[in-house]
N, CA, C and O of each residue as an XYZ file, in Angstrom:
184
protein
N      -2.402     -3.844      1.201
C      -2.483     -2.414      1.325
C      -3.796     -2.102      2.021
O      -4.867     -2.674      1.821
N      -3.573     -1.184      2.804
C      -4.886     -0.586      3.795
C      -5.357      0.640      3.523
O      -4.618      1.616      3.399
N      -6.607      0.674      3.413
C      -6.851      2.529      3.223
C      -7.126      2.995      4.721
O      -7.171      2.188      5.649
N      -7.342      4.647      4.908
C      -6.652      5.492      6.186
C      -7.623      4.779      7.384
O      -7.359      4.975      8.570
N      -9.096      3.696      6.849
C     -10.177      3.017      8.108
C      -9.271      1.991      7.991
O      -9.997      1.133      7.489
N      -8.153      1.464      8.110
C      -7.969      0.462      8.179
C      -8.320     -0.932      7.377
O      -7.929     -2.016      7.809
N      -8.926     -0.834      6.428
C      -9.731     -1.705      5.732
C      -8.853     -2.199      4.492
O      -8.409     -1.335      3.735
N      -8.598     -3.459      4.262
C      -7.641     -4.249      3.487
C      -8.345     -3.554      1.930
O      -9.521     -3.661      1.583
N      -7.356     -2.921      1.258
C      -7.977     -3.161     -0.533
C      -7.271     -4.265     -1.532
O      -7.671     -4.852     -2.538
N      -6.045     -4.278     -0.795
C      -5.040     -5.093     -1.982
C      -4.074     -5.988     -1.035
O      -3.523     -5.584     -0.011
N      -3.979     -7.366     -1.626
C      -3.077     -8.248     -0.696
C      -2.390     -8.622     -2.407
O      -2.933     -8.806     -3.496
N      -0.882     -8.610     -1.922
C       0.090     -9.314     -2.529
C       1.434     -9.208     -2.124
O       1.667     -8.561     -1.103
N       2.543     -9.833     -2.869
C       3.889    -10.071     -2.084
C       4.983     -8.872     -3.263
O       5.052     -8.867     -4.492
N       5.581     -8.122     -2.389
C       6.850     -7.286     -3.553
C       7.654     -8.277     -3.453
O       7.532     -8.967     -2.441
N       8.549     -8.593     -4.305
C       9.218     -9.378     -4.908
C      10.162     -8.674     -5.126
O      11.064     -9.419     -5.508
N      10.456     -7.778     -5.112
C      11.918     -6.663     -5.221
C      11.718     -5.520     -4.549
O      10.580     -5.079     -4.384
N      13.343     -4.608     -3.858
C      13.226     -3.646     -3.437
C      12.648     -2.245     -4.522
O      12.495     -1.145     -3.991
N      12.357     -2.424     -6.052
C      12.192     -1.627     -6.761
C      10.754     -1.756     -7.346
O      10.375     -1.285     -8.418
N       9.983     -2.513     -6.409
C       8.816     -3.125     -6.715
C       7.706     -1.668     -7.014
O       7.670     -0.611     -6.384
N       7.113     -1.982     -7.865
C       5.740     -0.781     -8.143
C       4.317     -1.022     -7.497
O       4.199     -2.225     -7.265
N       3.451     -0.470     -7.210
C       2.107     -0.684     -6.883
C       1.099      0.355     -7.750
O       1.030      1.566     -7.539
N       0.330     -0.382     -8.774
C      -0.280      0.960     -9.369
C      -1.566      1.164     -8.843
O      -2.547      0.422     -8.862
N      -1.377      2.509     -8.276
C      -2.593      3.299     -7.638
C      -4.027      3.765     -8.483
O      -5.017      4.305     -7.989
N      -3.834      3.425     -9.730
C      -4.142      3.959    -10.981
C      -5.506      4.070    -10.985
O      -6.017      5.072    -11.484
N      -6.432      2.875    -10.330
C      -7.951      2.893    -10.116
C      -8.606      2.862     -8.445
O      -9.702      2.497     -8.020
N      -7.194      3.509     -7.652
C      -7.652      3.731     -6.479
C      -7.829      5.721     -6.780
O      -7.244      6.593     -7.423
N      -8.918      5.614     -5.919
C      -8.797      7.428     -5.161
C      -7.781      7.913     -4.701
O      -6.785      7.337     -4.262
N      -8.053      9.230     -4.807
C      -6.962     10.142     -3.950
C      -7.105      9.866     -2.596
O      -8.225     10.007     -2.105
N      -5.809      9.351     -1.624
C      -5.859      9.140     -0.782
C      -4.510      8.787      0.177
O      -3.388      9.022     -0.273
N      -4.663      8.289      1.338
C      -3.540      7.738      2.264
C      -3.838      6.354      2.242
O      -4.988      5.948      2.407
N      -2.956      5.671      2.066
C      -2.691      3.868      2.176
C      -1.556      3.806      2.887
O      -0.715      4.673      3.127
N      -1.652      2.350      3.285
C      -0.530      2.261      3.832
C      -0.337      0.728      3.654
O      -1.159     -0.107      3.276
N       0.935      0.575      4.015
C       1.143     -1.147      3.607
C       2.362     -1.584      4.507
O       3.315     -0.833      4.714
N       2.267     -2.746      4.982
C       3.036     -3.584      5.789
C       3.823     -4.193      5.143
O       3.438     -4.798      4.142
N       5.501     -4.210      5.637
C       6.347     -5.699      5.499
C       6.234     -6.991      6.052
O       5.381     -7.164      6.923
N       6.824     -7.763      5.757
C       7.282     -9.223      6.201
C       7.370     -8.686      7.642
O       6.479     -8.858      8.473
N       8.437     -8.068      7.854
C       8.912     -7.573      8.906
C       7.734     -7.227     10.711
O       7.688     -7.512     11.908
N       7.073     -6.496      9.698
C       6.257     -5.650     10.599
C       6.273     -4.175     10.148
O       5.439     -3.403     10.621
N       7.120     -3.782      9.316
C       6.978     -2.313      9.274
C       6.045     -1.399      8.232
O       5.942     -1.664      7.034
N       5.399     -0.305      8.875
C       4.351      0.113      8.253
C       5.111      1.329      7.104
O       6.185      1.906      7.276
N       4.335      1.442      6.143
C       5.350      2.675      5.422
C       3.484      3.269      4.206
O       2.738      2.725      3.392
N       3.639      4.814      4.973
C       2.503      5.290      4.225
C       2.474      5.876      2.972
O       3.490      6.413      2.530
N       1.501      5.844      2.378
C       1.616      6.083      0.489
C       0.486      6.743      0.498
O      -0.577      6.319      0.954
N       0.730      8.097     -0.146
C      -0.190      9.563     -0.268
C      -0.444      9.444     -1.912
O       0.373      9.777     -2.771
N      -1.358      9.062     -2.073
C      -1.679      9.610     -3.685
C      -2.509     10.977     -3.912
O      -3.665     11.297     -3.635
N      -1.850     11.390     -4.292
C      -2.474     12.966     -4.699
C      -3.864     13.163     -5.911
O      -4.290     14.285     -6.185
């Protein structure tokens, strides 16, 4: 997972399409995180 500078905070693998990520001791913010694939998909924590 990347925060909005680009800068790595969290590396690991989802293991299911119902997979969780807890934001819980990150800031309010925009992340974003990559697939296997290549595809980017952004995550807004309020």
């Amino acid at each position: 997972m990347y925060d909005i500078f680009g800068k790595q905070i969290l590396c690991g693998n989802i293991v299911a399409n119902n997979s969780m990520i807890n934001l819980e001791n990150y800031p309010s913010g925009v992340y974003y995180i990559t697939d296997e694939k290549g595809n980017s998909y952004k995550i807004v924590k309020l």
